[in-house]
Kinemage of the C-alpha trace (Angstrom):
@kinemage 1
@onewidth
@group {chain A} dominant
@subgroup {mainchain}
@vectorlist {calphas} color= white
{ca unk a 1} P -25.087 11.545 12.625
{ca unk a 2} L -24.962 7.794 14.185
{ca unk a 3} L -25.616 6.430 10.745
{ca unk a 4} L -22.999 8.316 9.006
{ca unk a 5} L -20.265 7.819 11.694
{ca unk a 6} L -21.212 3.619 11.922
{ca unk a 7} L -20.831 3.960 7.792
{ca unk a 8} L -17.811 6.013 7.960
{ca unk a 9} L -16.323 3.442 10.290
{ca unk a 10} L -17.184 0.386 8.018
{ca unk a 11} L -15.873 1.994 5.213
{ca unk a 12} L -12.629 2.350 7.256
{ca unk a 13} L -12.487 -1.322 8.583
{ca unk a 14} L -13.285 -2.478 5.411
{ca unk a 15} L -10.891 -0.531 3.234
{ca unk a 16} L -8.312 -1.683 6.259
{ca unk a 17} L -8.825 -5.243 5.279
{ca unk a 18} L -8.548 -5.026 1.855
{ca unk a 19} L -5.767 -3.386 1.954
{ca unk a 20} L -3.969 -5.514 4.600
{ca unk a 21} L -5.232 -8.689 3.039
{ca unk a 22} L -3.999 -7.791 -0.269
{ca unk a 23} L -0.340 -6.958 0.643
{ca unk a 24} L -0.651 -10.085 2.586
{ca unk a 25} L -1.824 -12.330 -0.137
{ca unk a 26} L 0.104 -10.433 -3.363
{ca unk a 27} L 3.979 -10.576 -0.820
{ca unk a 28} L 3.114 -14.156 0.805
{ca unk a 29} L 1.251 -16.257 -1.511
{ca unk a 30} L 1.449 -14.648 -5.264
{ca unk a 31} L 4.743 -13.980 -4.998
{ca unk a 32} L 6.396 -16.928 -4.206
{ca unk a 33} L 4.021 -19.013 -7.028
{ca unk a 34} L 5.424 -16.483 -9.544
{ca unk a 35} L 8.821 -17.679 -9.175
{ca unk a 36} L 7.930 -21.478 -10.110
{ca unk a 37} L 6.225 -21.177 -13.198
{ca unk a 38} L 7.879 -20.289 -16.525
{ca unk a 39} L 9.143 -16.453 -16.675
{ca unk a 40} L 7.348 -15.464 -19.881
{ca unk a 41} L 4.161 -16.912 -17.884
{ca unk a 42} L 4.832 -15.364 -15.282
{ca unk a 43} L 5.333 -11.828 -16.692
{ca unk a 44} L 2.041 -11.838 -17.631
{ca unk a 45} L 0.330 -12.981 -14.778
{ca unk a 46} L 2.278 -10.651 -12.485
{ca unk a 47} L 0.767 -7.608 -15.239
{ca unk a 48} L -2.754 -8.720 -14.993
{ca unk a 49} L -2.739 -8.967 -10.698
{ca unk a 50} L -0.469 -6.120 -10.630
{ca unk a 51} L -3.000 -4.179 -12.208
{ca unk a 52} L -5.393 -5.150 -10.049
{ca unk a 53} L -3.698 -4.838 -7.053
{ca unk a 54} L -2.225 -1.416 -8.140
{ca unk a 55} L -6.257 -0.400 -8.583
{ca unk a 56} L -7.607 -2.213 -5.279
{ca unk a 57} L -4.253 -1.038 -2.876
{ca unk a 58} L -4.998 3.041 -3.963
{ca unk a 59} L -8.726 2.626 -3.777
{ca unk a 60} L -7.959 1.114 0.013
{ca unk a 61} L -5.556 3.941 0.709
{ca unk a 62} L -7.630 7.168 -0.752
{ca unk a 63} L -10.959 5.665 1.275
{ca unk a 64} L -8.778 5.085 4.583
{ca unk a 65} L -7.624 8.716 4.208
{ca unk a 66} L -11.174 10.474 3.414
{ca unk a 67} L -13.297 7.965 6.003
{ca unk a 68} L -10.306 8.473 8.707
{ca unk a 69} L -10.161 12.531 8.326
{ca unk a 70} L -14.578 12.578 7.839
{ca unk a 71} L -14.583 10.245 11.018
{ca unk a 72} L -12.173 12.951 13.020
{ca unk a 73} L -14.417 15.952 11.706
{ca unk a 74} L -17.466 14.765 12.090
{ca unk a 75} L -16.325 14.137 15.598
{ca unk a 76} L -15.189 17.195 16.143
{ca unk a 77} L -11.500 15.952 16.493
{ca unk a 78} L -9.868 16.850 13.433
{ca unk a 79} L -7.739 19.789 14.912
{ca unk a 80} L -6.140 16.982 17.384
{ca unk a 81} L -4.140 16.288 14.204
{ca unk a 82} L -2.245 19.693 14.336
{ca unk a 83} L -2.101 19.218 18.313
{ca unk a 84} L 0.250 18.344 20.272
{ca unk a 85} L -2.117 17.234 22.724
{ca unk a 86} L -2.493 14.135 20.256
{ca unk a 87} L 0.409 12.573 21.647
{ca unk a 88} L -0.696 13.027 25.731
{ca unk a 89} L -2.882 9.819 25.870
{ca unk a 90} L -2.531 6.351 24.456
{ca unk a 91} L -5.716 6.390 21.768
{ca unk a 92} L -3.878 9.640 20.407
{ca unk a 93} L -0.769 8.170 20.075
{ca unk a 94} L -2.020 5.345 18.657
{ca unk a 95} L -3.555 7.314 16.074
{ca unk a 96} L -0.349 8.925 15.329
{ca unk a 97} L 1.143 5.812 14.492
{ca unk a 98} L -1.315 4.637 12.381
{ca unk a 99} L -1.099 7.337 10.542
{ca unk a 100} L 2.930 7.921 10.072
{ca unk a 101} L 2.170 3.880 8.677
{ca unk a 102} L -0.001 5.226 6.196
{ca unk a 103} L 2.027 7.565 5.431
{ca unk a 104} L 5.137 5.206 4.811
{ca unk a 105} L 2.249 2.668 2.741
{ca unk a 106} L 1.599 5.574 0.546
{ca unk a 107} L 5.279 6.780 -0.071
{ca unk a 108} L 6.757 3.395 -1.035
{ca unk a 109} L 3.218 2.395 -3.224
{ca unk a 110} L 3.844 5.844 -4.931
{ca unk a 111} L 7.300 4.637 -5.747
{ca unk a 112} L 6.283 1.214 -7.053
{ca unk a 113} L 3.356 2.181 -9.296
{ca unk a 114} L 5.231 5.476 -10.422
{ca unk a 115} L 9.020 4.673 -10.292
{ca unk a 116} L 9.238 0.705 -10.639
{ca unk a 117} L 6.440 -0.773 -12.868
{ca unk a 118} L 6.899 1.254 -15.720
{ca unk a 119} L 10.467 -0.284 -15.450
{ca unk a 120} L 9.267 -3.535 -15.266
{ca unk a 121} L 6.309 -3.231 -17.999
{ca unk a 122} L 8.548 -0.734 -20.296
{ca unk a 123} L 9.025 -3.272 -23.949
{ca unk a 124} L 11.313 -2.670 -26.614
{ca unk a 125} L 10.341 -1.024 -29.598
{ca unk a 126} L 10.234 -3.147 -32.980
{ca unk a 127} L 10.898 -0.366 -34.998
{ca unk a 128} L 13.697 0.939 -32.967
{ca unk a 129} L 15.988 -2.230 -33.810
{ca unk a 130} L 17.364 -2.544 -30.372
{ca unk a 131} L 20.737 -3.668 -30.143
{ca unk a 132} L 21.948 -6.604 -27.452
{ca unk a 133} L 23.155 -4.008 -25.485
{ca unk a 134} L 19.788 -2.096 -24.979
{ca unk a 135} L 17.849 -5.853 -24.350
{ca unk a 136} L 20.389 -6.404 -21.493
{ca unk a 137} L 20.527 -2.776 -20.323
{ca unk a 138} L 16.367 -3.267 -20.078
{ca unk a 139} L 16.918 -6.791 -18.588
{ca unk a 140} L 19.231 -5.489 -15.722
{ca unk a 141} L 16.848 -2.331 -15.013
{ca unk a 142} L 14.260 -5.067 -14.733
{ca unk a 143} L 16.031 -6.915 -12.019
{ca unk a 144} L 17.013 -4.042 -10.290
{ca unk a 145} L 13.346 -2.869 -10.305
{ca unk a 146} L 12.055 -6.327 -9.478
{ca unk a 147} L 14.514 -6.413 -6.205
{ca unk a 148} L 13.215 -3.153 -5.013
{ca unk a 149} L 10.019 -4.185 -5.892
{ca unk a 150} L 10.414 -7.127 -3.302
{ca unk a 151} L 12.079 -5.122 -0.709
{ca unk a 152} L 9.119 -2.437 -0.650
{ca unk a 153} L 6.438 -4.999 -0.945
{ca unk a 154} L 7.570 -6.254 2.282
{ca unk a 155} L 7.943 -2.789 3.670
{ca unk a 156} L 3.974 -2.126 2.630
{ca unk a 157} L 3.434 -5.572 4.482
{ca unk a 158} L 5.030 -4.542 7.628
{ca unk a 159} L 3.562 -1.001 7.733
{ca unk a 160} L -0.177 -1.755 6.642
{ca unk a 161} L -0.282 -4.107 9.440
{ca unk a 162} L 0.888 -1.794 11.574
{ca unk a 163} L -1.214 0.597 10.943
{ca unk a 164} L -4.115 -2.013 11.140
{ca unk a 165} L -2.247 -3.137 14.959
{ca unk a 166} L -2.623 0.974 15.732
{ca unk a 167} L -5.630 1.730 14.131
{ca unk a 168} L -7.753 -0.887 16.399
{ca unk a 169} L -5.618 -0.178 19.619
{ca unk a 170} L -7.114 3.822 19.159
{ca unk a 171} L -10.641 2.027 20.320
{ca unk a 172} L -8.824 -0.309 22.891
{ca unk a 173} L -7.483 2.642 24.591
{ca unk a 174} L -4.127 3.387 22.995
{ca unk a 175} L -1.126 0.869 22.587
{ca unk a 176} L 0.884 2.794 25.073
């Protein structure tokens, strides 16, 4: 049972760090590089890493959400979660928070890989002889797409690391 709750736990921290270090490096260092090379270049660049990312950030999220709840079970804590003892000590309302941040992660990934890059990777048909009205209606959904796009990559920045800040204050006795 040692074993399993050790590799439960390294699954956790791992999947943690990838996911932290890959908002991190996509919203602070990608990002930014994007914007001084050429735009055609850039387009598909961003497609390749996005993919990537899109791939490694849900991979990070579903194994922090099955090693988190097989941790609790295993432990026999996993009805703390409907409790509202949870919230009388500081390592339960730590855990709380870290996972309300998950929570928030997944909700505003959900919108970007389901609402906002099909907007930015959606291409003109050929065949359907668009008209310079339906290029610039597609170029000004792509902007508006892009902007949110910014805005919630820094809002999965903010919450992954605090759910990284909460999740290792639960073993440090709680941040408050």
């Amino acid at each position: 049972m040692l074993t399993l709750l050790l590799l439960l736990r390294l699954i956790h921290d791992l999947a943690a760090a990838t996911l932290v270090g890959s908002v991190i490096f996509n919203y602070i260092l990608l990002r930014p590089a994007l914007r001084l090379i050429p735009p055609a270049h850039a387009v598909v660049i961003a497609q390749r890493v996005g993919n990537l990312f899109t791939y490694t950030g849900w991979t990070a999220l579903t194994l922090l959400f099955l090693s988190g709840l097989l941790r609790l079970y295993y432990t026999g804590r996993l009805g703390l979660l409907i409790s509202l003892d949870l919230y009388g000590h500081g390592p339960g309302r730590s855990l709380a928070l870290m996972i309300f941040f998950w929570f928030v992660t997944v909700v505003s990934s959900s919108i970007m890989t389901f609402a906002l890059r099909p907007k930015l990777m959606k291409k003109l048909s050929v065949s359907s002889n668009p008209t310079l009205a339906d290029v610039e209606k597609r170029r000004a959904d792509q902007i508006y797409a892009s902007a949110w796009l910014d805005r919630l990559q820094l809002a999965n920045l903010i919450t992954a690391t605090l759910a990284l800040i909460a999740g290792s204050a639960v073993a440090l006795g709680g941040l408050f």
